[in-house]
VOPAGU-2260 file (C-alpha; in pm, 1 decimal, decimal comma):
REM VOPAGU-2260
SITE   aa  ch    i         X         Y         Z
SITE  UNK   A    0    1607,1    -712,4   -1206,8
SITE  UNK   A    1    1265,8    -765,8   -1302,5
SITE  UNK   A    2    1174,1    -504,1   -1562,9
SITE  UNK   A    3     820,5    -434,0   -1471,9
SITE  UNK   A    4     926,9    -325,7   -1162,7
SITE  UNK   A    5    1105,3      39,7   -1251,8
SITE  UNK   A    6     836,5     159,9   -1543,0
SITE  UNK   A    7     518,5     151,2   -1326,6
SITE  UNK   A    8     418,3     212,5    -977,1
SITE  UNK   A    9     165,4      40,4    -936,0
SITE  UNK   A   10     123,3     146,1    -588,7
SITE  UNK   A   11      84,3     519,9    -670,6
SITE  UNK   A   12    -222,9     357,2    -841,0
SITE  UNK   A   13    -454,5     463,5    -496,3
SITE  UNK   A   14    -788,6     259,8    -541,4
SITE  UNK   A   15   -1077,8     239,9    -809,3
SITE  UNK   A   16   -1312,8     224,2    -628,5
SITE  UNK   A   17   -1279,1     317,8    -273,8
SITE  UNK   A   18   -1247,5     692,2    -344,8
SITE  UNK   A   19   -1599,5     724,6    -490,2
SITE  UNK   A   20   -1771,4     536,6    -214,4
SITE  UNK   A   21   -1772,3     865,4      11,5
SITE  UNK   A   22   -1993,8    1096,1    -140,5
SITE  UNK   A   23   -2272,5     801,5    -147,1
SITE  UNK   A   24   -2363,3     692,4     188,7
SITE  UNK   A   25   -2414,7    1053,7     371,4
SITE  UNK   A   26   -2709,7    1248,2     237,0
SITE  UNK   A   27   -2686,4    1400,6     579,0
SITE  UNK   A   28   -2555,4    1806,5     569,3
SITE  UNK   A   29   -2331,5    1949,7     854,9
SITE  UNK   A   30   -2605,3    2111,4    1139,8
SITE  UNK   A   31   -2622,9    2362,2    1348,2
SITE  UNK   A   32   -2510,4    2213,7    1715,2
SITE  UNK   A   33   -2493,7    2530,3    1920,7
SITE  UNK   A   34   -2832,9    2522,5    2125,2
SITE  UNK   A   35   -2761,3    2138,3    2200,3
SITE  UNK   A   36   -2618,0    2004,3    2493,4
SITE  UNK   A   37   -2440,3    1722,8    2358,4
SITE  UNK   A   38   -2371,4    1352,1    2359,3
SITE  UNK   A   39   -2107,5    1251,8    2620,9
SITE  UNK   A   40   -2011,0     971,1    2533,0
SITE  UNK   A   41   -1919,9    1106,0    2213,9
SITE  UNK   A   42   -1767,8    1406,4    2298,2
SITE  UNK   A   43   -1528,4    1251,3    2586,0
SITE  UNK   A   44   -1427,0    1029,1    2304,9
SITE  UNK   A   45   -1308,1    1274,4    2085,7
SITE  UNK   A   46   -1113,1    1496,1    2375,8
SITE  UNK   A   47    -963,1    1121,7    2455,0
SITE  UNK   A   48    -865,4    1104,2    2083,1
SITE  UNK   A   49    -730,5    1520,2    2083,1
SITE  UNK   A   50    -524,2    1401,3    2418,2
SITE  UNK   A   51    -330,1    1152,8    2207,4
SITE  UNK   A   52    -197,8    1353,1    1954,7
SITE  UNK   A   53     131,6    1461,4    2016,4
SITE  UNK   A   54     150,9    1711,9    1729,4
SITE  UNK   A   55     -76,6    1912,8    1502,2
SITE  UNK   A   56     173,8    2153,1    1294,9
SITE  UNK   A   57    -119,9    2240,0    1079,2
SITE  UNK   A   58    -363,9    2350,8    1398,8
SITE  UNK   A   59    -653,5    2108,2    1244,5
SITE  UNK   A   60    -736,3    2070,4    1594,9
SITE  UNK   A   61    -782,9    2433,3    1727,5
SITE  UNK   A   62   -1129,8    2450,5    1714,5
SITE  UNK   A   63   -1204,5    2136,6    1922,6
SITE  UNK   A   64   -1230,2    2347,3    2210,5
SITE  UNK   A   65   -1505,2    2389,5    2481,0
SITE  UNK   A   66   -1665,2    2720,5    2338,7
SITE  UNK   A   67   -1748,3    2551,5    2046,8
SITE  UNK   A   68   -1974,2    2265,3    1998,1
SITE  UNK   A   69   -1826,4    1936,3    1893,8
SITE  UNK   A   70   -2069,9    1895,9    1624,1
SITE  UNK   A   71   -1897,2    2226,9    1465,3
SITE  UNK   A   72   -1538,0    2113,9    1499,9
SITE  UNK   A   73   -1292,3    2069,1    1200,2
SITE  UNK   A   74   -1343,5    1723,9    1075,9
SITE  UNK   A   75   -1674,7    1590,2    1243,7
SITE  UNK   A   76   -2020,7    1546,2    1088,7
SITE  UNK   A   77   -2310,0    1495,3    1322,8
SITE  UNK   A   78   -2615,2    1318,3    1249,4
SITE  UNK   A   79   -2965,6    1543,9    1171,4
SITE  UNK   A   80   -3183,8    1216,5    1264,5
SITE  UNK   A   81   -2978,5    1153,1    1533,4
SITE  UNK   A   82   -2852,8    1503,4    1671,3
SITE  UNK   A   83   -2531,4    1475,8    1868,5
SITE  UNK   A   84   -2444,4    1136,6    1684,4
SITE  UNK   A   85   -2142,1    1157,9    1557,6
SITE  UNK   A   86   -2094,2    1043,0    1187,1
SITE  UNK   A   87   -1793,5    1146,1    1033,5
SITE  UNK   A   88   -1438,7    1210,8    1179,3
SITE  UNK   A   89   -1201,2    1318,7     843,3
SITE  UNK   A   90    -867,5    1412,7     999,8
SITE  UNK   A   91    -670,5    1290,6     663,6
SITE  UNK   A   92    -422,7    1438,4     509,1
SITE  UNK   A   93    -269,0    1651,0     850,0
SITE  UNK   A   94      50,9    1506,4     958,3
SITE  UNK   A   95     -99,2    1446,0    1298,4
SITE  UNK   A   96     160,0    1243,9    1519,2
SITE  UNK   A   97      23,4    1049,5    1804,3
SITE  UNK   A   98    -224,0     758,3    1837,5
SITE  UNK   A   99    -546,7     588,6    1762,8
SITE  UNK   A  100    -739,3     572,7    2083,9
SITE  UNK   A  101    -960,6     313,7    2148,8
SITE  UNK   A  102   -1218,0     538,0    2234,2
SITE  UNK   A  103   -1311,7     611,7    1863,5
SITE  UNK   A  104   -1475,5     320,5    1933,3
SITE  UNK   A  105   -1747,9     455,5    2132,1
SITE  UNK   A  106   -1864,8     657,1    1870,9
SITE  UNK   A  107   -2126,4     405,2    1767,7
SITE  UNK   A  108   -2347,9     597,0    1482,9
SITE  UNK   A  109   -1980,3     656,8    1278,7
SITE  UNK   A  110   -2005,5     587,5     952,2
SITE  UNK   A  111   -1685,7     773,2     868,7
SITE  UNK   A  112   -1355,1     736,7     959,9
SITE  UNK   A  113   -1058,5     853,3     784,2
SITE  UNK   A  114    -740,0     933,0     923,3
SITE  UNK   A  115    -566,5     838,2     644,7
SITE  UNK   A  116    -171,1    1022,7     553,6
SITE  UNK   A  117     -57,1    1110,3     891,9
SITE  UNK   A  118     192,5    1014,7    1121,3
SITE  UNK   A  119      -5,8     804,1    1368,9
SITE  UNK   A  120     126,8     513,3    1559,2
SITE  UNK   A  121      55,2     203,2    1777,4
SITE  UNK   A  122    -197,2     -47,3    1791,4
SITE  UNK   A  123    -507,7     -56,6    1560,3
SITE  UNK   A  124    -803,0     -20,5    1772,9
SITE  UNK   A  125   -1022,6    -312,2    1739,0
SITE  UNK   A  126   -1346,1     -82,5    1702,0
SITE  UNK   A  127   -1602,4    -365,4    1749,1
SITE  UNK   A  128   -1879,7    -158,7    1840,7
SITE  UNK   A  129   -1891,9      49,0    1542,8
SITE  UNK   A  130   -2140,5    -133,1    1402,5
SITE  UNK   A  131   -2283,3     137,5    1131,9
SITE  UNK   A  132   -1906,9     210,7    1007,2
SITE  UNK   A  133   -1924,2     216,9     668,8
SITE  UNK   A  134   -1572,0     364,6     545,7
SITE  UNK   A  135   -1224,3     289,6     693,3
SITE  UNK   A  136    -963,7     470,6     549,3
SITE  UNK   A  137    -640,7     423,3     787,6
SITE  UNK   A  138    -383,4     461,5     499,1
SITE  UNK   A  139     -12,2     572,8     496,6
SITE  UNK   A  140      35,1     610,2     837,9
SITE  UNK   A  141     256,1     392,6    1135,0
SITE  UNK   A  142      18,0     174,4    1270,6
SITE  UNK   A  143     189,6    -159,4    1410,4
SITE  UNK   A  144      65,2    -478,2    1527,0
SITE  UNK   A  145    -200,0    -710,4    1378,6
SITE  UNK   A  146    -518,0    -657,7    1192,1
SITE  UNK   A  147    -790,5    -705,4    1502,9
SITE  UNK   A  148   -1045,2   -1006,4    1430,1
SITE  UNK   A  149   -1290,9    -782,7    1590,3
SITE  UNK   A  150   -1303,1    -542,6    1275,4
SITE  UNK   A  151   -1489,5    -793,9    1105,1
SITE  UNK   A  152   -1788,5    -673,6    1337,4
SITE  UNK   A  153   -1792,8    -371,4    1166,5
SITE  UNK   A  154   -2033,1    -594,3     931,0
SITE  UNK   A  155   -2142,2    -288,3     693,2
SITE  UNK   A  156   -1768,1    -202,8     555,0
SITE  UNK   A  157   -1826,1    -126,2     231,8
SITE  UNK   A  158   -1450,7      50,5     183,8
SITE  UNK   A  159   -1175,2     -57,8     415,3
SITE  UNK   A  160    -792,0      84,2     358,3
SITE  UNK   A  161    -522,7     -33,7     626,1
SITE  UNK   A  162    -250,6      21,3     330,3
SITE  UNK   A  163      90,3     138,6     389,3
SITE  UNK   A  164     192,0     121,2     759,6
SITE  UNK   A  165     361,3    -183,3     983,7
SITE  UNK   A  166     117,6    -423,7    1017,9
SITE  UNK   A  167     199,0    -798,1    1074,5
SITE  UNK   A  168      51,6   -1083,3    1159,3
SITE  UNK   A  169    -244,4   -1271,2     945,1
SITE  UNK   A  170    -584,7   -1135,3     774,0
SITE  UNK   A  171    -860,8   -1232,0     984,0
SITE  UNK   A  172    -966,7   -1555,7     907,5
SITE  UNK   A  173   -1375,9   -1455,8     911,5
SITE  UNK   A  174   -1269,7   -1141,1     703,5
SITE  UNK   A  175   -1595,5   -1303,7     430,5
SITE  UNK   A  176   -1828,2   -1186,6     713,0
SITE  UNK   A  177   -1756,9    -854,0     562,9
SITE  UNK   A  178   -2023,5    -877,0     335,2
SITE  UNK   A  179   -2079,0    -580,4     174,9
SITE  UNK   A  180   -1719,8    -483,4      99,0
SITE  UNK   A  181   -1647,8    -336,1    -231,3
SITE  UNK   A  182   -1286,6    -225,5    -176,0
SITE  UNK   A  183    -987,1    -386,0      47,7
SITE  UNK   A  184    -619,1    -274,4      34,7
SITE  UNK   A  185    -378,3    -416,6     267,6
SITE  UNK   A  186     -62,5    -390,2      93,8
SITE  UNK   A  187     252,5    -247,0     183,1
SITE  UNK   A  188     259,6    -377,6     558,8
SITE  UNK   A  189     438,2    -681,9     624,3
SITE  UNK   A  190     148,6    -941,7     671,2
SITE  UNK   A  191     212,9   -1272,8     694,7
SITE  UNK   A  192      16,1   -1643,9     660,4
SITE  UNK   A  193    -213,9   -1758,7     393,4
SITE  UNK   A  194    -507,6   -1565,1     175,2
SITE  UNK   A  195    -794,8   -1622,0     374,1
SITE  UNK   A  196   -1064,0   -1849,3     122,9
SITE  UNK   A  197   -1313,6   -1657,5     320,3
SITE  UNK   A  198   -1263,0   -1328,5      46,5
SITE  UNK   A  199   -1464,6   -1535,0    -201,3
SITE  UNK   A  200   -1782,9   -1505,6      61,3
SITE  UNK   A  201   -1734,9   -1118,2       2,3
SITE  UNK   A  202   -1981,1   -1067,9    -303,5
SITE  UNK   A  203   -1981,8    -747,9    -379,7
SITE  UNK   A  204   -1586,3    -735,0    -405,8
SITE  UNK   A  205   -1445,5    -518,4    -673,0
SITE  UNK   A  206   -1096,6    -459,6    -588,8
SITE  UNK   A  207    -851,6    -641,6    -355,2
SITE  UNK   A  208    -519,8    -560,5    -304,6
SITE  UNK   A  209    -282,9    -748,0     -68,3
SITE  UNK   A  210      62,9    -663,5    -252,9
SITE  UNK   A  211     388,3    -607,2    -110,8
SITE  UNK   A  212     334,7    -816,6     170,8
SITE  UNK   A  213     497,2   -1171,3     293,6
SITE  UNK   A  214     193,8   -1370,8     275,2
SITE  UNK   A  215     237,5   -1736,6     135,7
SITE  UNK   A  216      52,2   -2081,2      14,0
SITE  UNK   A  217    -132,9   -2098,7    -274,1
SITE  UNK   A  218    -393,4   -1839,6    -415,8
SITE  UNK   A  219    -757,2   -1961,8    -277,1
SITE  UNK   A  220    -981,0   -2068,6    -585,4
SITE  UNK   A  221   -1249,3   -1903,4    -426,6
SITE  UNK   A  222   -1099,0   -1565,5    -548,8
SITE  UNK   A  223   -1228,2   -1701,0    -873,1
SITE  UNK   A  224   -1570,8   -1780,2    -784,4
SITE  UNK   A  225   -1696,8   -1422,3    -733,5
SITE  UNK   A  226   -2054,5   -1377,5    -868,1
SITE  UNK   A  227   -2052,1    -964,7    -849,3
SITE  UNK   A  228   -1865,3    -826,0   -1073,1
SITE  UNK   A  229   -1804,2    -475,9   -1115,0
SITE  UNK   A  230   -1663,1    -276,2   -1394,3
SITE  UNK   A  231   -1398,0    -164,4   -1183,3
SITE  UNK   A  232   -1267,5    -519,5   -1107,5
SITE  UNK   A  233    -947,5    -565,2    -970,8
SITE  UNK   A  234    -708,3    -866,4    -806,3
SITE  UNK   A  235    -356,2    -708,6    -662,9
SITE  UNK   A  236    -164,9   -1027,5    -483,8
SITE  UNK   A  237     157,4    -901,4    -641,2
SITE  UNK   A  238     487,6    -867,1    -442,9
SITE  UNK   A  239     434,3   -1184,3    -187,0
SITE  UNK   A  240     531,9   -1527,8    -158,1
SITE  UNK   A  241     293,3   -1747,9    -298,9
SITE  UNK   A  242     316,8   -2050,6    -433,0
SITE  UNK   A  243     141,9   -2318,4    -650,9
SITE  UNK   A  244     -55,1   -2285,0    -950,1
SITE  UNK   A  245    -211,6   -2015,1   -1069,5
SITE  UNK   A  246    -618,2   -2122,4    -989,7
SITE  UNK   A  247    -803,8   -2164,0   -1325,4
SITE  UNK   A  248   -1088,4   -2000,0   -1162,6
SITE  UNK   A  249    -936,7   -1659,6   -1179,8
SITE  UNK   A  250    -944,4   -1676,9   -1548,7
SITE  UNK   A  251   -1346,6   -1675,0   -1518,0
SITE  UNK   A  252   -1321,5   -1342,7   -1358,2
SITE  UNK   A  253   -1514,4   -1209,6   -1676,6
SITE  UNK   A  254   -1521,8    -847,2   -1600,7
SITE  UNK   A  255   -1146,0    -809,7   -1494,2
SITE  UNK   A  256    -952,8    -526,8   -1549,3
SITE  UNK   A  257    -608,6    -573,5   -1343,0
SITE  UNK   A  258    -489,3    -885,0   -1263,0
SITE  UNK   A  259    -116,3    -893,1   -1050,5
SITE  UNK   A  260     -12,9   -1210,6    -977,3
SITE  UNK   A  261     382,3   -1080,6   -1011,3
SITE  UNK   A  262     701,1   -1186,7    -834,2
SITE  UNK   A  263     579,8   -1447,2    -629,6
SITE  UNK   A  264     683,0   -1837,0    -629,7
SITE  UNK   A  265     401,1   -1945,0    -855,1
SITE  UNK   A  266     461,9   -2248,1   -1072,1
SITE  UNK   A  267     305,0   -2439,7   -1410,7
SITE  UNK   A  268     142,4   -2391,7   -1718,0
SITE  UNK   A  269     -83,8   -2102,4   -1860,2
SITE  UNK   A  270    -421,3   -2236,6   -1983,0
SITE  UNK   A  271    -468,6   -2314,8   -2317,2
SITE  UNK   A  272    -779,5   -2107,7   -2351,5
SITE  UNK   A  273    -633,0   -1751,1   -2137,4
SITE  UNK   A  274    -753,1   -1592,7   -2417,3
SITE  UNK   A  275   -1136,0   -1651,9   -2245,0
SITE  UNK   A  276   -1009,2   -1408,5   -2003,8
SITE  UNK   A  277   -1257,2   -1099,5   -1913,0
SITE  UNK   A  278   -1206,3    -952,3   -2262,4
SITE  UNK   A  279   -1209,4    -596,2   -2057,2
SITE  UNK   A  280    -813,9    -657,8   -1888,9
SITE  UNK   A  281    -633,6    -394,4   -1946,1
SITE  UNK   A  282    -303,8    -520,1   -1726,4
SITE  UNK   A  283    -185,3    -902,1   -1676,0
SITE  UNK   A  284     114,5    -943,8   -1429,1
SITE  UNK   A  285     264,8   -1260,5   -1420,5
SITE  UNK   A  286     643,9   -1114,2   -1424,0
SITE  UNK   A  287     900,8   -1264,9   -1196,8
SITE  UNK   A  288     729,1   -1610,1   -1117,0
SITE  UNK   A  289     838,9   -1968,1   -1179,5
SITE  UNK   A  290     581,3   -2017,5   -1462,6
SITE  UNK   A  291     669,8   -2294,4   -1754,8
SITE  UNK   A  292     551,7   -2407,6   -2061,7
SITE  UNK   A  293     432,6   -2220,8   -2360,0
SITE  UNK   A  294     229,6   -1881,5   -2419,7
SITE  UNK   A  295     -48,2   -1984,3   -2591,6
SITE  UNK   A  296    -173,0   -1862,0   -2867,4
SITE  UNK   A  297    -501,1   -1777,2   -2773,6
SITE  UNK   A  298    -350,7   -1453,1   -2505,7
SITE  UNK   A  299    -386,4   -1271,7   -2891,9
SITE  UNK   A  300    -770,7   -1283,5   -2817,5
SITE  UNK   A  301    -753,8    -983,6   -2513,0
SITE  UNK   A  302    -764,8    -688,4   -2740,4
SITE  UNK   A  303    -802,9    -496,6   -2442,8
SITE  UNK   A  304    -459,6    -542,8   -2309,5
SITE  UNK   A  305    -215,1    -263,7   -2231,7
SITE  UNK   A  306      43,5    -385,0   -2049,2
SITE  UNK   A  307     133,0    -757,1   -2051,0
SITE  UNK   A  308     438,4    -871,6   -1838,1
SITE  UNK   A  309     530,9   -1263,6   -1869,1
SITE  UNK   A  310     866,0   -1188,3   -1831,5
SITE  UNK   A  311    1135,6   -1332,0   -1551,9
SITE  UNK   A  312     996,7   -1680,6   -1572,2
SITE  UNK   A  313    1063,6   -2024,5   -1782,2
SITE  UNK   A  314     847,3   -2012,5   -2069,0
SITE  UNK   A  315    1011,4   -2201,1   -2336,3
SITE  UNK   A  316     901,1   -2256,2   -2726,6
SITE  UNK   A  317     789,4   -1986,7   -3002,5
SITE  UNK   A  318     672,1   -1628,0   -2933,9
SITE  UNK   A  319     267,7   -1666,2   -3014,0
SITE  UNK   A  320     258,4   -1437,9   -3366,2
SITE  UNK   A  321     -97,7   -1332,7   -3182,8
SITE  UNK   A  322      50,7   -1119,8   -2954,8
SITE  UNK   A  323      93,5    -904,5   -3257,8
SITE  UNK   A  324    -298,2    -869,9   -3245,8
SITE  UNK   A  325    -259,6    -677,3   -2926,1
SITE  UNK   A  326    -329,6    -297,0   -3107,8
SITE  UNK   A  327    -334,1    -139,8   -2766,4
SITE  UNK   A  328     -38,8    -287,7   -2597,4
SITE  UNK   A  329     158,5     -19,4   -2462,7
SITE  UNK   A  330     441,5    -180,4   -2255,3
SITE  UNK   A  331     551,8    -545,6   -2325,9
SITE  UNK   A  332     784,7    -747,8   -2062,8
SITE  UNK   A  333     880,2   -1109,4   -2210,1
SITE  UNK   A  334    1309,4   -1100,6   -2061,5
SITE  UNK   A  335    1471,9   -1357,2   -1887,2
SITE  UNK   A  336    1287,6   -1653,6   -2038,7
SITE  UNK   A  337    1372,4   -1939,0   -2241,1
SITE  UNK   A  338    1232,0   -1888,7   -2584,7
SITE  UNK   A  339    1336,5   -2020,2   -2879,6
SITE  UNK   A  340    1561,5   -1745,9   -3048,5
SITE  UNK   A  341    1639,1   -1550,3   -2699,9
């Protein structure tokens, strides 16, 4: 049993960076919608999306009734330059069972959409049109089949969260045409095919986290080749099947904090000079991986470190004396290795 794997959840870990993003994009206040009319469009939607719900034990959708305005129901935000616009729809956190309906997707001027920790099911919408969607936050919920390639419309994502439900199938292919993201998580689903090399086009990337998935090949080197670099940096790719060598690029990552590379397939040598390594990582996972050769000395040099996990692979030769360096190591993993001595 791979020892990392029972001291920290790394999952519980929710985000960075996502959870700050909300507060910045709507300067916009609730208004007062009683004296207007309405969009319909907007409102049908919504009535389409109440029809689907199967249960509400909590009532969060009493009020979306016809004697009050939509604009005033639980959950919605409509827009004062835009009045009637809907802008946000925050139904997390509600155990509402039922489904997504694709009419969310008529609500064009959303920037806001978080459904996240409920008991929703079926198909993700593929929600093309919402061009001025800014937050996605579809968390912990049942969604099933694939990741639509139409999402990557939704060109000004800045936080996207499809974590935790069923999903299968690949990541969109043209998921770098999601240019301004700052936060992915995918994991826990059950996705499947290669790393799209298209993440290194997303330049303002701060965190990504595809772990506890099936995906497989080798690690893209573009991952490594990010020029926007946030203090917040984090790469999650923990839990799969990938294979190869580790890329040397993602040791240039010089503002990394987390880096999870654990129980995968991945194979050779650590780099000589790991110690170059963004002297801000606090955790390196390489536990439970097919990784050979010796630790060298130079992993001493990330004073920063807190956790390091090399263990469940074949290392061989000396235990570097640096690693006694390490004054804020809190939790070290080097088991089930071949080291001289063990």
């Amino acid at each position: 049993v791979w020892p990392f794997s029972g001291n920290i959840n790394l999952m519980g870990l929710r985000m960075l960076v996502l959870p700050v993003l909300l507060g910045l994009f709507y300067g916009a206040s609730d208004i007062n919608c009683s004296a207007v009319r309405g969009n319909t469009t907007d409102h049908r939607s919504l009535l389409d999306f109440k029809g689907a719900i199967r249960a509400d034990p909590r009532g969060a959708l009493s009020s979306w009734n016809e004697n009050i305005h939509y604009c005033m129901w639980s959950g919605i935000k409509c827009s004062t330059w835009h009045p009637e616009r809907v802008t946000v729809l925050n139904l997390a956190n509600l155990s509402l069972t039922g489904q997504i309906t694709p009419s969310l997707g008529n609500l064009t001027f959303l920037r806001e959409l978080k459904l996240s920790n409920n008991l929703l099911s079926g198909q993700l919408p593929p929600f093309n049109r919402l061009i001025r969607l800014r937050v996605l936050y579809l968390h912990d919920n049942l969604l099933q089949g694939s990741i639509p390639n139409a999402l990557t419309n939704c060109s000004e994502l800045v936080g996207l969260d499809l974590s935790s439900n069923m999903l299968v199938g690949s990541i969109p292919q043209n998921i770098g045409s999601l240019s301004n993201l700052v936060g992915i998580d995918l994991s826990n689903n059950s996705l499947t095919g290669n790393i799209p090399p298209t993440f290194g086009n997303n330049t303002y990337l701060e965190e990504l986290r595809l772990t506890h998935n099936q995906l497989k090949g080798r690690i893209p080197e573009d991952l490594g080749k990010l020029p926007n670099m946030g203090r917040n940096r984090a790469v999650f790719l923990g839990q799969n099947r990938l294979s190869g060598r580790v890329p040397t690029t993602l040791f240039n990552l010089s503002k990394l904090i987390i880096l999870d590379l654990s129980t995968n397939k991945l194979r050779g040598t650590l780099p000589y000079d790991i110690g170059n390594l963004s002297v801000s990582v606090q955790w390196l996972l390489l536990g439970a991986n097919n990784l050979s050769g010796t630790v060298p000395p130079s992993i001493g040099a990330l004073k920063n470190l807190t956790v390091l996990d090399l263990g469940g692979n074949n290392f061989v030769g000396p235990i570097p004396y640096s690693i006694g360096n390490l004054a804020n190591l809190q939790r070290l993993y080097l088991s089930n290795n071949h080291f001289d001595g063990w």
